[in-house]
VEXTOR-686314 format. One record per residue: residue number from 1; residue in one letter; x, y, z of N, C-alpha, C, O in turn. Coordinates in steps of 0.05 Angstrom, whole numbers, plus 5000, padded with zeros to 4 digits. Each point is the difference from the previous one (the first is absolute). Example, Ala and Ser with C-alpha at 12.3 -4.5 7.8 and 13.67 -1.06 7.14 Angstrom:
# residues 2
[atom 1,A,[5264,4886,5156],[4982,5024,5000],[5018,5024,5000],[5021,5000,5013]],
[atom 2,S,[4972,5021,4973],[5016,5024,5001],[4985,5022,5014],[5010,5022,5004]],
This chain:
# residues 151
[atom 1,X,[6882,4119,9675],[4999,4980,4979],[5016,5011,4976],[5000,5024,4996]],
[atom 2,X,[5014,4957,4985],[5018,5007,4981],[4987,4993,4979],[4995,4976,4995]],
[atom 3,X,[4995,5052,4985],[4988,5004,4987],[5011,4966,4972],[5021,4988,5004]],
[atom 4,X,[4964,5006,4977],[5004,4979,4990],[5025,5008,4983],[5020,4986,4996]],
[atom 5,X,[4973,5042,4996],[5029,5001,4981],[5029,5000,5003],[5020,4997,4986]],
[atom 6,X,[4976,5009,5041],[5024,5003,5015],[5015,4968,4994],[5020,4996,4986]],
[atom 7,X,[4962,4985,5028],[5002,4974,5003],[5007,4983,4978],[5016,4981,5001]],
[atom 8,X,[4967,5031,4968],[5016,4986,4981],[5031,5012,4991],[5017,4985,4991]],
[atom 9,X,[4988,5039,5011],[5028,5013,4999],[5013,4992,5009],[5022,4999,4990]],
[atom 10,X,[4974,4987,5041],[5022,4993,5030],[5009,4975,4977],[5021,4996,4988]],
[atom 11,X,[4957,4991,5013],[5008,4967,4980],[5008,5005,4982],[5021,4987,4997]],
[atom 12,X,[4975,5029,4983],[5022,5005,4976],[5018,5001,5003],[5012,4981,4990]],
[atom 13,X,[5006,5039,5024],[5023,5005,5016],[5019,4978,5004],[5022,4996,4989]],
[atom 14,X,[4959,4987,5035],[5022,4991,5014],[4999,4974,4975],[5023,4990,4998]],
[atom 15,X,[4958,4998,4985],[5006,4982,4989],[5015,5006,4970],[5006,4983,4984]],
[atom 16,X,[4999,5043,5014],[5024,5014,4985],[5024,4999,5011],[5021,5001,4986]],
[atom 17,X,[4979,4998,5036],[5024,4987,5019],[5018,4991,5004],[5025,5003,5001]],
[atom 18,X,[4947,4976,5002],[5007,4967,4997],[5016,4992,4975],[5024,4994,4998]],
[atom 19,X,[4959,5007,4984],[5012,4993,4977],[5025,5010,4994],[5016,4984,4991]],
[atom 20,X,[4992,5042,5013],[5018,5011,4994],[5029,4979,5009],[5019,4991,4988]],
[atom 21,X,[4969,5009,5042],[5020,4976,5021],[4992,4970,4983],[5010,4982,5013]],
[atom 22,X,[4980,5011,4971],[5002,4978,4998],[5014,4998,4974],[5018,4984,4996]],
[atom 23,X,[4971,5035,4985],[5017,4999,4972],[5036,4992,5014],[5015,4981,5001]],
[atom 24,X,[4984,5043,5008],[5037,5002,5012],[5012,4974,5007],[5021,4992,4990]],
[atom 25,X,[4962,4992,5029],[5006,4978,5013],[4994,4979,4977],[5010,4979,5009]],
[atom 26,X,[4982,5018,4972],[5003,4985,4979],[5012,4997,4983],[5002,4980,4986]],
[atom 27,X,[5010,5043,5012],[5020,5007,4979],[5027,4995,5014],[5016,4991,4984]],
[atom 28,X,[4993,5012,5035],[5024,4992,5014],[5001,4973,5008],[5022,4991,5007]],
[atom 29,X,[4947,4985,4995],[4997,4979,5000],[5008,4987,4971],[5010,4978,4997]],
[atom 30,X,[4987,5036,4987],[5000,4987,4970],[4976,4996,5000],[4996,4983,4983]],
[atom 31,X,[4980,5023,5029],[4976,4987,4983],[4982,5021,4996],[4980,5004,5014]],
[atom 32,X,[5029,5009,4967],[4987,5024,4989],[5012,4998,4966],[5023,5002,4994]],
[atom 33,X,[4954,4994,4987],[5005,5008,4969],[4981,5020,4990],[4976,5003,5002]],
[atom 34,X,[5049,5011,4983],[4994,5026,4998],[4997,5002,4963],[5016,4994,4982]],
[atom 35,X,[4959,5014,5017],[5002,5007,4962],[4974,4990,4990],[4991,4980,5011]],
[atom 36,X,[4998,5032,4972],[4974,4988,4992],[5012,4977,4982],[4986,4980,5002]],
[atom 37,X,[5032,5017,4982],[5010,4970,4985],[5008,4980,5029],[4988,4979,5004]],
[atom 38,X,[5024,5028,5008],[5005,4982,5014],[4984,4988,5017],[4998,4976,5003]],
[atom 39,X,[4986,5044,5011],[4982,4990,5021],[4970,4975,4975],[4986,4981,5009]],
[atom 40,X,[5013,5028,4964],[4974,4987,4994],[5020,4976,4984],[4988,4984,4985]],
[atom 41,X,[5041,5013,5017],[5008,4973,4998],[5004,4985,5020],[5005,4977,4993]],
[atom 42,X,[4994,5027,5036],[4997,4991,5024],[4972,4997,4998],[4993,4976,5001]],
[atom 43,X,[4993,5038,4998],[4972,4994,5007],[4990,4977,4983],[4979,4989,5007]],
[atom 44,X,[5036,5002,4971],[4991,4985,4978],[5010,4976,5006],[4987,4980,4993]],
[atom 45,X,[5039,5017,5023],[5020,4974,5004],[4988,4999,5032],[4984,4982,5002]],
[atom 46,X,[5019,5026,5011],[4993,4989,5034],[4987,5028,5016],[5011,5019,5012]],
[atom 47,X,[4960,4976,4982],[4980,5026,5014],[4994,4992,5025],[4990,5016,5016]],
[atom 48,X,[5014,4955,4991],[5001,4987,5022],[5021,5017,5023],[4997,4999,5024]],
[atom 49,X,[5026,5018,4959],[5023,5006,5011],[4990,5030,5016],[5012,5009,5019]],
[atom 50,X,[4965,5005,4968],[4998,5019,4998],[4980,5008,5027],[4980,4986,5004]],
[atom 51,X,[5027,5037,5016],[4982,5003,5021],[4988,5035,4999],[4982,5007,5015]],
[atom 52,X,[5030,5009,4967],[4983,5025,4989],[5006,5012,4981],[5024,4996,4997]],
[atom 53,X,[4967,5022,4983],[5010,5002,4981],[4989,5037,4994],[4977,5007,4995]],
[atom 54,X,[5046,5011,5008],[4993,5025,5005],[5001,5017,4970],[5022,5003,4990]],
[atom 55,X,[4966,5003,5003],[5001,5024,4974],[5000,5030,5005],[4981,5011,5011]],
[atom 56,X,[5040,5002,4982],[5005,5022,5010],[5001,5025,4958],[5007,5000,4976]],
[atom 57,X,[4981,5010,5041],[5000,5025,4977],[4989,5024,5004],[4977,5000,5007]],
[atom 58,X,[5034,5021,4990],[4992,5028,5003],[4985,5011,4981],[4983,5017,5004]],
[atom 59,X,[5023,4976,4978],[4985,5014,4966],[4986,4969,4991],[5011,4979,4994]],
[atom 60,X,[4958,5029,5008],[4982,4991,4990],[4988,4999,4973],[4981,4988,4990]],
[atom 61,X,[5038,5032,5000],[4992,5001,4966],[5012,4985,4980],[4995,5004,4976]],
[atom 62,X,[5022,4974,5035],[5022,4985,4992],[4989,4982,5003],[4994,4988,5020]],
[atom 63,X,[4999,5005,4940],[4973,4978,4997],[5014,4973,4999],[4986,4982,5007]],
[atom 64,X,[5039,5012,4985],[5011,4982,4995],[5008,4988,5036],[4991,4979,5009]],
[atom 65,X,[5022,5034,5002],[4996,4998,5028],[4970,4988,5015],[4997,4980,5014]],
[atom 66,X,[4984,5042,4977],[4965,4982,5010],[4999,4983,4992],[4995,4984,5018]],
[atom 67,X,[5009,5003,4958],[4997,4971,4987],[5018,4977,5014],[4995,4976,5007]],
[atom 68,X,[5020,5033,4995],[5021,4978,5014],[4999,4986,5028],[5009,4978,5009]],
[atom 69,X,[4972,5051,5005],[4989,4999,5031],[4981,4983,4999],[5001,4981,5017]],
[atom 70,X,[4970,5019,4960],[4982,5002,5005],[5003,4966,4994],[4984,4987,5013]],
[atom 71,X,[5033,4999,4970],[5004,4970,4997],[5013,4989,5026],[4994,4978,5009]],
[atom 72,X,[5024,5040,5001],[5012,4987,5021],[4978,5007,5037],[5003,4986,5020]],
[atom 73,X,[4984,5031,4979],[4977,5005,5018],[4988,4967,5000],[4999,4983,5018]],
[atom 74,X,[4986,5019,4936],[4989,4970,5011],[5006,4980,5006],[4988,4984,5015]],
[atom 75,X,[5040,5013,4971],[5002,4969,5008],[5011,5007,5031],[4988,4981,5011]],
[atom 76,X,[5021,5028,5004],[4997,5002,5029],[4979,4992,5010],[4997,4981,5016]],
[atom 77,X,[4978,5039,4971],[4977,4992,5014],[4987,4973,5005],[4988,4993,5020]],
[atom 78,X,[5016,4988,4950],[4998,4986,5003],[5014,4972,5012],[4992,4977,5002]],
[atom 79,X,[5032,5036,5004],[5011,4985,5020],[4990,5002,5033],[4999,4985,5019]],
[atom 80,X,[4998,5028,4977],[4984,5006,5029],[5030,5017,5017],[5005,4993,5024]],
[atom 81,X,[5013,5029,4961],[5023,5009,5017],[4990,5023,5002],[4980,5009,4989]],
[atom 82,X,[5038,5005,5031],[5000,5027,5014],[5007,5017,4983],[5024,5004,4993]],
[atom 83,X,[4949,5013,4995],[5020,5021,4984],[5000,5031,5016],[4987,5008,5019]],
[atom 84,X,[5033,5006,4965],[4995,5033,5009],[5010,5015,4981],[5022,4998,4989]],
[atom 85,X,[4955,5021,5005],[5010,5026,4986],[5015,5020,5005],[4984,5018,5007]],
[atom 86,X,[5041,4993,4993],[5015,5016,5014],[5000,5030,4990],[5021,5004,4989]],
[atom 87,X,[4968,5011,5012],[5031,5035,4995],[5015,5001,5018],[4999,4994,5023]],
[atom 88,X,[5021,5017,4961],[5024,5008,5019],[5027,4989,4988],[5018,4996,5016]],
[atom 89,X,[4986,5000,4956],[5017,4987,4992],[5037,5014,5012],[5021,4990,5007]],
[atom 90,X,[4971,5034,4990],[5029,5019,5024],[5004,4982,5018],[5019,4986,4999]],
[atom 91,X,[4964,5013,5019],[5002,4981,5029],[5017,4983,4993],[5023,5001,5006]],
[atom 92,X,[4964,4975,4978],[5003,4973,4991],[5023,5000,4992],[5009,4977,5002]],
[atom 93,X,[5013,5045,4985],[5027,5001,4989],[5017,5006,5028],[5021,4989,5005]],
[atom 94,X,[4962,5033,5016],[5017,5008,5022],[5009,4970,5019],[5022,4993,5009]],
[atom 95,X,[4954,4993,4993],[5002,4977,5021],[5021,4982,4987],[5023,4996,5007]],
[atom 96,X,[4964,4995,4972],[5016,4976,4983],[5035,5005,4985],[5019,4984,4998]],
[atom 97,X,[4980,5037,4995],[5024,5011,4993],[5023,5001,5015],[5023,4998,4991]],
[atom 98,X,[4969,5007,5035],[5013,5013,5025],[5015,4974,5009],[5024,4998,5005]],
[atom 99,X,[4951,4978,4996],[5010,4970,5013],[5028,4990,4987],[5017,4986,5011]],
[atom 100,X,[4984,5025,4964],[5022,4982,4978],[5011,5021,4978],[4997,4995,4976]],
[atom 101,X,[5017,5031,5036],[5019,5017,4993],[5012,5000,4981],[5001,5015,4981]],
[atom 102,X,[5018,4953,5026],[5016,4992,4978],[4995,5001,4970],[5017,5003,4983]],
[atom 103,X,[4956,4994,5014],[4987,4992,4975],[4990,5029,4978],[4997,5018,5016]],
[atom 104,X,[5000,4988,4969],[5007,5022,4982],[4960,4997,4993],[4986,4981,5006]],
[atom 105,X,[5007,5042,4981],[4961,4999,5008],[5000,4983,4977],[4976,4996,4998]],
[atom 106,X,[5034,4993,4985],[4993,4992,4977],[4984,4970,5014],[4976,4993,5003]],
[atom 107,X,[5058,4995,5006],[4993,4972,5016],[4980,4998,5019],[4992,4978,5009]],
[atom 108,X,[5000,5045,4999],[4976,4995,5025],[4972,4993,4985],[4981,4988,5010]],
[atom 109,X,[5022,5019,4969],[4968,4987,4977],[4988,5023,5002],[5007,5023,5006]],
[atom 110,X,[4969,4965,4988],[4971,5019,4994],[4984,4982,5029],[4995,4976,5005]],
[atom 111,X,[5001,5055,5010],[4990,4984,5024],[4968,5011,4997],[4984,5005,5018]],
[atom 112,X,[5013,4995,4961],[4967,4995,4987],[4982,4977,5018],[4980,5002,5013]],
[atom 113,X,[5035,4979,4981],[4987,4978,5014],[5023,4984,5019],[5024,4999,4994]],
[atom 114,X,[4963,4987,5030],[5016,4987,5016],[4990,4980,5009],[4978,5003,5009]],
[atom 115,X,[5032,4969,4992],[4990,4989,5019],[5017,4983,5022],[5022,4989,4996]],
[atom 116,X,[4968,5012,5020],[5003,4987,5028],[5002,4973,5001],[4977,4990,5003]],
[atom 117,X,[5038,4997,4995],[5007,4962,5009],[5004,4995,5020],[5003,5016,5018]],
[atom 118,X,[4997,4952,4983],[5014,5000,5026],[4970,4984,5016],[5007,4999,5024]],
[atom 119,X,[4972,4992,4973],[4980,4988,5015],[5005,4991,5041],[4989,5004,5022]],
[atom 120,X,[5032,4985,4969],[5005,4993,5035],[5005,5026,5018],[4997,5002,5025]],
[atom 121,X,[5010,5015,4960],[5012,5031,5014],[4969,5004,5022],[4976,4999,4993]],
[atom 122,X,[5034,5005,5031],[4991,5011,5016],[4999,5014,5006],[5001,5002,5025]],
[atom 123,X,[4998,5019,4961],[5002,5033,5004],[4975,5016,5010],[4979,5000,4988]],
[atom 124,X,[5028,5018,5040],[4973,5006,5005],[4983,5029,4979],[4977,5008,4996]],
[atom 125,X,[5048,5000,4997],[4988,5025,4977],[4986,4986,4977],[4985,5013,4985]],
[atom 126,X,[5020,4957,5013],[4979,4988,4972],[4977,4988,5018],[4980,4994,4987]],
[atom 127,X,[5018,5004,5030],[4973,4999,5007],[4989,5024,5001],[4976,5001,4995]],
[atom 128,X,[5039,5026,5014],[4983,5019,5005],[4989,5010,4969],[4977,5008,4994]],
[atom 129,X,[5045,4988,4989],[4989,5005,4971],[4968,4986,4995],[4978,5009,4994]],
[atom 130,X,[5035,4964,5015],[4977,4980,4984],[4970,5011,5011],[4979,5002,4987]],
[atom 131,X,[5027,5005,5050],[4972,5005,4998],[4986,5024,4994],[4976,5002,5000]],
[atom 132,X,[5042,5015,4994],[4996,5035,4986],[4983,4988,4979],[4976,5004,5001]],
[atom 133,X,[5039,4978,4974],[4991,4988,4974],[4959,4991,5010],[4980,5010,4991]],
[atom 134,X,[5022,4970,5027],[4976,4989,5005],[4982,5017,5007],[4977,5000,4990]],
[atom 135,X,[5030,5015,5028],[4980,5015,5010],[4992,5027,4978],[4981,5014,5006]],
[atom 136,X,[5032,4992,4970],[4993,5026,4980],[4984,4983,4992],[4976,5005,4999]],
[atom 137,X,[5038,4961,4993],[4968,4986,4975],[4982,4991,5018],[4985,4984,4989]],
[atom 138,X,[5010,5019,5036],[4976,5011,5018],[4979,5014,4990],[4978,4994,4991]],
[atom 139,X,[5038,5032,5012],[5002,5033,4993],[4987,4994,4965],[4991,5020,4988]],
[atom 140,X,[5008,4953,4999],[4997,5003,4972],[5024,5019,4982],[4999,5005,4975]],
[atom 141,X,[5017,5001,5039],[5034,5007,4980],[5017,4982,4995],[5020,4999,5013]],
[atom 142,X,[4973,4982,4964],[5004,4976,4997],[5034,5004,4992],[5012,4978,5000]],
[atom 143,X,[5003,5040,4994],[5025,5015,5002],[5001,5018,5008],[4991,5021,4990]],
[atom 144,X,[5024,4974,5038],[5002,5014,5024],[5016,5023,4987],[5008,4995,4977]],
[atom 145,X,[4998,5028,5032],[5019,5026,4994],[5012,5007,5020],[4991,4995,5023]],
[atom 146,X,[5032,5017,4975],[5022,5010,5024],[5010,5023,4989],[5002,5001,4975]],
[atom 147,X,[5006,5018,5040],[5017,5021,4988],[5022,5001,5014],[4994,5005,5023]],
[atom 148,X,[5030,4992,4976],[5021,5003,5013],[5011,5028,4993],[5001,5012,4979]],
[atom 149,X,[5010,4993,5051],[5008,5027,4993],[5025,5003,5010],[5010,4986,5016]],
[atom 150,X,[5004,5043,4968],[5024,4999,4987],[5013,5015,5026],[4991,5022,5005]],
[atom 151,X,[5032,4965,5013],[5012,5020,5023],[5020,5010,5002],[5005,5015,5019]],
């Protein structure tokens, strides 16, 4: 038998993954907005549009950063969308950066916050997200956490 911790690690993992594969695949879809201004003026004009909404930050002492999360956590929440707490913001430059070369880091934003569009997308890595998301506020981790790691 596989001890429990094992089992929540395996799921962290692979639904660090996932996401990883899904950010990518959204962002070369076009339905990926990237930026805490941008994503909470999307979220403000068509949240209908919106299918997860990821916050990524490594340094936690960055109060102006918590504040910005902690409005956009709620009104997610109370939309009833998929959120996730990320570290790993390295990652998050290696994947996304990589997709679209052309572009200089300025233009790639602040990938602080992201979100995912696109509702019809049948993507099987956003279900595996979604049910990572469901099953932590199971778990009572009403914001799920991921650590992506850097390769």
């Amino acid at each position: 038998m596989i001890p429990e911790e094992n089992l929540e690690e395996n799921r962290m993992q692979s639904a660090g993954l996932a996401l990883e594969e899904l950010l990518v695949t959204a962002q070369k879809q076009d339905c990926l907005t990237v930026g805490i201004y941008e994503s909470a003026k999307l979220l403000n004009t068509d949240p209908d549009s919106v299918v997860l909404c990821v916050l990524a930050a490594d340094d936690a002492d960055d109060v102006a950063l918590q504040i910005h999360f902690t409005l956009l956590q709620s009104f997610c929440c109370d939309s009833g969308l998929n959120i996730l707490r990320v570290s790993g913001v390295q990652r998050l430059q290696q994947l996304l950066c990589a997709v679209d070369a052309n572009r200089n880091q300025e233009e790639h934003g602040d990938l602080h916050c992201m979100l995912v569009t696109n509702p019809q997308a049948d993507h099987c890595r956003l279900q595996e997200v979604g049910t990572y998301c469901r099953e932590s506020r199971r778990l009572d981790q009403w914001v799920p956490e991921l650590v992506l790691q850097e390769r």
